[in-house]
Structures are given as structure tokens and as C-alpha cells.
C-alpha positions in Angstrom: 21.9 5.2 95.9 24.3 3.1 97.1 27.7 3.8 99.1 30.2 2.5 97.5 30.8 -0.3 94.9 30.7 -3.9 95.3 33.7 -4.5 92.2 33.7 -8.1 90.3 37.1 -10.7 91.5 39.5 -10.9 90.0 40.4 -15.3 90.8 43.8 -15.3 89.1 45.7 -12.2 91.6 42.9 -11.8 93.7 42.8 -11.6 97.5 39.6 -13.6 98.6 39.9 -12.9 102.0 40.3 -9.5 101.4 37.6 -9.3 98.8 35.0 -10.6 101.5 36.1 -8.4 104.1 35.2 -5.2 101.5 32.1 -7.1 100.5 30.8 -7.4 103.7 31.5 -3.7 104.9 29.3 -3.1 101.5 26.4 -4.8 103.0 26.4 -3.0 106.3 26.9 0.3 105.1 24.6 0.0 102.4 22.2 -2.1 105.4 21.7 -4.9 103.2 19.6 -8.0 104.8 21.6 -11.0 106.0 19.3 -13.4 103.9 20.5 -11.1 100.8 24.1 -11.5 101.4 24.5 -14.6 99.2 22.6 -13.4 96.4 24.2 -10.3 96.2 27.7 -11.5 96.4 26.9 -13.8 93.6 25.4 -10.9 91.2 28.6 -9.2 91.9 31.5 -11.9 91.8 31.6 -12.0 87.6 31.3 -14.9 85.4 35.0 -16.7 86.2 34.3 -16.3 90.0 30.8 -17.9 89.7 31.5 -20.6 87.6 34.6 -21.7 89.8 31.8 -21.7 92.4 29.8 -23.5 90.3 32.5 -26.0 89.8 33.2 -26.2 94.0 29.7 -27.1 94.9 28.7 -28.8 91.8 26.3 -30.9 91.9 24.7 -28.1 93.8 23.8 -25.1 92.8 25.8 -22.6 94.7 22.4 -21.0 95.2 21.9 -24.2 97.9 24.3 -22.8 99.9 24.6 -20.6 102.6 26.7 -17.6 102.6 29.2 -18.9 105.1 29.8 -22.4 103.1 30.3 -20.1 99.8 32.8 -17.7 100.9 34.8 -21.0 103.0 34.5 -23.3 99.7 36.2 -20.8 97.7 38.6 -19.6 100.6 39.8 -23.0 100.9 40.6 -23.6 97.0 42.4 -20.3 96.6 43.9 -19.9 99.4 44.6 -23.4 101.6 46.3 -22.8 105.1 49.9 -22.8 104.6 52.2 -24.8 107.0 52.7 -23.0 110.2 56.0 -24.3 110.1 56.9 -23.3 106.9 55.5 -19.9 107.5 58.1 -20.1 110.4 61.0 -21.0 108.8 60.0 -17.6 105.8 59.6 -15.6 108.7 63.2 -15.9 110.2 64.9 -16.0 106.9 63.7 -12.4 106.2 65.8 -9.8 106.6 65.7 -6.0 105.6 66.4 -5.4 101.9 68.6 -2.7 100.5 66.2 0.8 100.0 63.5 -0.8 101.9 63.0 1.6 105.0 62.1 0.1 108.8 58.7 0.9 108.4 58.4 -1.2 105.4 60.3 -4.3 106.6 58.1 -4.2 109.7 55.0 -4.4 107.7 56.5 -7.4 105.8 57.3 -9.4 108.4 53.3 -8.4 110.0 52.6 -10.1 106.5 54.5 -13.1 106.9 53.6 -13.5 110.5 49.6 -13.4 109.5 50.6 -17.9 109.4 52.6 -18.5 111.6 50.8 -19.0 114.3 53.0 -17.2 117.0 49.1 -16.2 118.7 50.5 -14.7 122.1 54.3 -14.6 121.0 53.8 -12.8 118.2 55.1 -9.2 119.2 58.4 -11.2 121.1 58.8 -12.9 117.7 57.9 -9.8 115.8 60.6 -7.9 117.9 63.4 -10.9 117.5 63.3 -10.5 113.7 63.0 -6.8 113.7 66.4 -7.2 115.6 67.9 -9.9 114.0 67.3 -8.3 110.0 68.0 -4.8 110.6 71.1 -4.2 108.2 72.6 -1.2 110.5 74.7 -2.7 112.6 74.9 0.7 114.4 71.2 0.6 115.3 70.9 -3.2 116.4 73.8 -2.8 119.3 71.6 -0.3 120.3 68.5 -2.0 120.7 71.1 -5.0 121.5 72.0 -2.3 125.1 67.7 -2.1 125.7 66.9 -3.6 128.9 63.4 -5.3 129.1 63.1 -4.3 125.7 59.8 -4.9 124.1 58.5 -4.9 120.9 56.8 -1.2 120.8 59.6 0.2 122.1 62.1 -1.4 119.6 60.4 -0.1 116.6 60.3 3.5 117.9 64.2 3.2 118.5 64.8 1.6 115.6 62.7 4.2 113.2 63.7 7.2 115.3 67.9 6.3 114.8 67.0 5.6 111.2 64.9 9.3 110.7 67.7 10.6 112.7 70.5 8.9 110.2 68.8 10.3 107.0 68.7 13.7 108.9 72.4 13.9 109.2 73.2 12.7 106.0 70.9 14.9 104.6 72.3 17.8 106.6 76.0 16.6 105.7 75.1 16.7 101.9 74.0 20.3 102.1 76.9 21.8 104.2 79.7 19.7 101.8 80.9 20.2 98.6 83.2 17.6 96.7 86.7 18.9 95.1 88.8 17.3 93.0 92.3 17.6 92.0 94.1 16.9 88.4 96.2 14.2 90.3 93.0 12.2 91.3 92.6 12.9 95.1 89.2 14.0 96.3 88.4 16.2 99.1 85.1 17.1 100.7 83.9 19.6 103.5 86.2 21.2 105.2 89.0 19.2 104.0 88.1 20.8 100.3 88.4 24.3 101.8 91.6 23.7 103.0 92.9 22.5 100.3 91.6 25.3 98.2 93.3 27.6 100.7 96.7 26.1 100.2 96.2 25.9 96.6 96.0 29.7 96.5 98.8 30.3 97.8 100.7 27.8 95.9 101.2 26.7 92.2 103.3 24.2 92.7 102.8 20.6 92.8 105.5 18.4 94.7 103.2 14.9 94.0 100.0 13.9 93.3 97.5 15.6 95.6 100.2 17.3 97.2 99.8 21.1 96.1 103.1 21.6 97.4 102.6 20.8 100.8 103.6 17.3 101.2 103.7 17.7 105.0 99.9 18.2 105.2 99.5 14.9 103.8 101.9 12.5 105.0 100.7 9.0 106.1 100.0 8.3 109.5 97.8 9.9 111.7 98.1 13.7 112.9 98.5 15.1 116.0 97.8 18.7 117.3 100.7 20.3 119.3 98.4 23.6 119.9 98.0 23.4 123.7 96.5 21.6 125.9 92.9 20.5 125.6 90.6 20.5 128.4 86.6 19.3 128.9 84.2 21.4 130.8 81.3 19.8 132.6 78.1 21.7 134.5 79.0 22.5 137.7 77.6 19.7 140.3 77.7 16.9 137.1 77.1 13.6 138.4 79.7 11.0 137.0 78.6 8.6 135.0 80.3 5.0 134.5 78.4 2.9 131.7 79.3 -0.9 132.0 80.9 -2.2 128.9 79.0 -4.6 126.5 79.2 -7.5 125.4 81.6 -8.2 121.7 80.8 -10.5 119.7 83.4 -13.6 119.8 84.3 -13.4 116.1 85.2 -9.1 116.6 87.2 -9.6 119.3 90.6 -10.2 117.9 89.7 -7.4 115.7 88.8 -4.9 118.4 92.1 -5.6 120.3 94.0 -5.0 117.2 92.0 -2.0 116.9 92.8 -0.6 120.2 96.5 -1.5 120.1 97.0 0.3 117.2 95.6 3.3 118.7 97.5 2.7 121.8 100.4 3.2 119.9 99.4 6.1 118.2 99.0 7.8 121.2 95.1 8.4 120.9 94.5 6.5 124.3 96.2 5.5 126.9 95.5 2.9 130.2 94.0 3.8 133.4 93.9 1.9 136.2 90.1 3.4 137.2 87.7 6.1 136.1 84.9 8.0 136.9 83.1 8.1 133.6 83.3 5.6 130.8 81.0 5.5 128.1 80.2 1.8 125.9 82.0 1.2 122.7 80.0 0.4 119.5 81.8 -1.4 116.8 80.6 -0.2 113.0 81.8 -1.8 110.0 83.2 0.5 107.6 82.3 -0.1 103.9 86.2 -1.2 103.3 85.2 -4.1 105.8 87.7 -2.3 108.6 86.1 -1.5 112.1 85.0 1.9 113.2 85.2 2.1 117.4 82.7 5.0 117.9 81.5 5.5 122.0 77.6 5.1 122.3 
């Protein structure tokens, strides 16, 4: 009995090359002869595949020909080698589509690479794209800060900070619960349990979203007048000083705006040196504004 079935192709959506590759593991686990390959590939092809065979070697009979001319006539009428250079020019206009996890826009661009012809290159350029199409911004500054950074390595990054993204917001979904109040605010997390709290103790409204406690949301930015903070490090830490990298020329206005408004808020201030320093990484918010978030 034989392992396996040897199906009929299917020449309008069919994959040739494919097919052949399954046909041929057919023969050898089934130990079929070499001189039997042809024969049996035409029993099993179907009527539309044979006759488009037919058609290809006519005035032959496709039983004149040897196995290797068969499967290359039809190869090269279904599927003709596509310009290398057209293949190129797919290849770096793909980027990662919205839903479509890492994982799958890697094995797209493996796809599209299959013609292009990259031969040794081809993990560099595999890596360059991976890069290049990401759509966080987050995790390409990070693989942007990799040093000799090669293409294995980028794809673990890059799915490991994805995993770890859907982990948090996963987490984050669980732990919060929306709120919302008759004057059309919204609250979530800990902010929604805080305002529960003060609605308790109030019934009062002084303006929408207020609760009575205007103070608790007036504009600007709030500052805790508690105490003094303080950061504990092991004892024996080594300091450590990361350089800063490189912005982008068309953030940069941007960034300085950034940090002079927090300047003047009083959320940093200038040092003349420092023993640690940590990289910034710039995030674009979904309201387009900038998010400066140390790496």
C-alpha cells in the first residue's frame, strides 16, 4: 500500500514547483524506480495538466520526454523567472501590515526574497527590511542601538520586545477597569479608583468631570510636595554612563521643544556632568506628539 497520495494539479492556483517537490518525496518514500518517475507523474497530473503538456511538447508526445524536460517545460510556462530586479524593488517596498505579527512579516519577506537574487546577502538584506518595515518605532531604535547586529539576532529582539509588548498590554487590560462619568471624562486604573474615592465622599459637581474637586484636575502638570525623594542603588554599583544616540534630523526641533517644555516645568534640570546617563528613545504618541521615554 502506498504512503501517501500523489493528488492531481491544480494549473490555474497551483504551485508547480511545490507540486514536484511533494511528487518526488512520493517516489522515494514509496521507492519508486527512476525510469518510472515520468510515467507516474503523468497518471497522476489529471486531464488539464496533461493536455497543457501535451500542448508544450507537441509535436511530441510528452511520453518522448524525459522526466527532467517535463517538469522544466511546464515550470517555465507557469511560472517564468521573474526580474531580479523587480523582485528587488517588491522586496524594499514591503513593510509590516497592521495585525500581521513579526513572525509573519518575516516569512513574507523569505517569500519575496526566494527572486531576488540577494545569494550571499541575503540575511544582511533580509535584516535591512526587517528593520526598515517594523511599524514600532519603539522596537526599531532598539535594534537601531545593536552593535554588529546581525540578522539572527535582530529577529530574536525584535519578536522578544513584541511578545514582551503584548504581555504588558495583556497584563495592563486585566489589572484596569474603565470608569466613566455623566459629564463625559473617562478614567482608567488607578486614576478610576481615585476618582471613585472622591466621589464617595462628595455629591457635588463643581464642572464637568470635576466631582467637586476642581483642584485635582487643574491643567498643567502636578507636582508632589511630600518629601524628598531618594534612589537606592546595591552597595558597590558600578556607574554606568550610556552615550546618547543618534535623532533623526527631522525630530530634532521637536525633541528640543520637548525638553524645554519640561525644563520649565521643573521635571529636569541641567548638569554640567554625571555619572550615569541612560539613552533617550523618542515614541510617537497616537495624537502625533512625542513621548521621551529612557531606554
Amino acid at each position: 500500500m502506498p504512503i501517501g497520495k500523489l493528488t492531481e494539479f491544480n494549473v490555474r492556483i497551483g504551485n508547480w514547483t511545490l507540486y514536484i517537490e511533494r511528487a518526488e518525496m512520493f517516489f522515494k518514500m514509496n521507492e519508486v524506480k527512476t525510469d518510472l518517475w515520468l510515467p507516474t507523474l503523468i497518471a497522476a497530473m489529471g486531464d488539464e495538466s496533461y493536455e497543457l503538456l501535451s500542448n508544450l511538447t507537441s509535436p511530441d508526445l510528452p511520453s518522448s520526454k524525459t522526466y527532467t524536460e517535463v517538469v522544466s517545460v511546464i515550470k517555465n510556462h507557469l511560472q517564468p523567472k521573474p526580474s531580479f530586479i523587480s523582485q528587488r524593488y517588491h522586496f524594499r517596498q514591503r513593510r509590516q501590515n497592521a495585525g500581521e505579527s513579526i513572525s509573519q512579516y518575516i516569512s513574507e519577506l523569505k517569500k519575496m526574497a526566494k527572486y531576488c537574487e540577494f545569494k550571499t546577502a541575503l540575511e544582511d538584506n533580509l535584516r535591512d527590511q526587517l528593520i526598515c518595515g517594523l511599524r514600532s518605532e519603539l522596537i526599531r531604535q532598539r535594534l537601531f542601538a545593536e552593535e554588529n547586529l546581525v540578522y539572527g539576532k535582530a529577529v530574536t529582539i525584535a519578536c522578544a520586545m513584541e511578545a514582551a509588548e503584548k504581555d504588558a498590554a495583556a497584563v495592563e487590560q486585566k489589572t484596569t477597569g474603565g470608569v466613566t462619568d455623566p459629564g463625559g471624562g473617562s478614567e482608567t486604573g488607578s486614576a478610576a479608583s481615585a476618582l471613585n474615592a472622591v466621589n464617595a465622599h462628595s455629591a457635588r459637581r463643581s464642572g464637568p468631570g470635576h466631582w467637586g474637586h476642581s483642584e485635582l484636575f487643574s491643567e498643567g502638570l502636578g507636582r508632589f510636595t511630600g518629601g524628598v525623594a531618594r534612589l537606592r542603588v546595591r552597595e558597590g554599583a558600578v556607574p554606568v554612563f550610556c552615550r546618547a544616540r543618534p535623532v533623526p534630523y527631522a525630530l530634532r526641533e521637536r525633541l528640543d521643544d520637548e525638553l524645554e517644555g519640561m525644563l520649565r516645568a521643573g521635571v529636569i534640570e541641567p548638569v554640567e556632568s554625571a555619572d550615569w546617563a541612560t539613552p533617550l528613545v523618542l515614541v510617537r504618541k497616537a495624537d502625533n506628539e512625542l513621548r521621551l521615554q529612557p531606554d
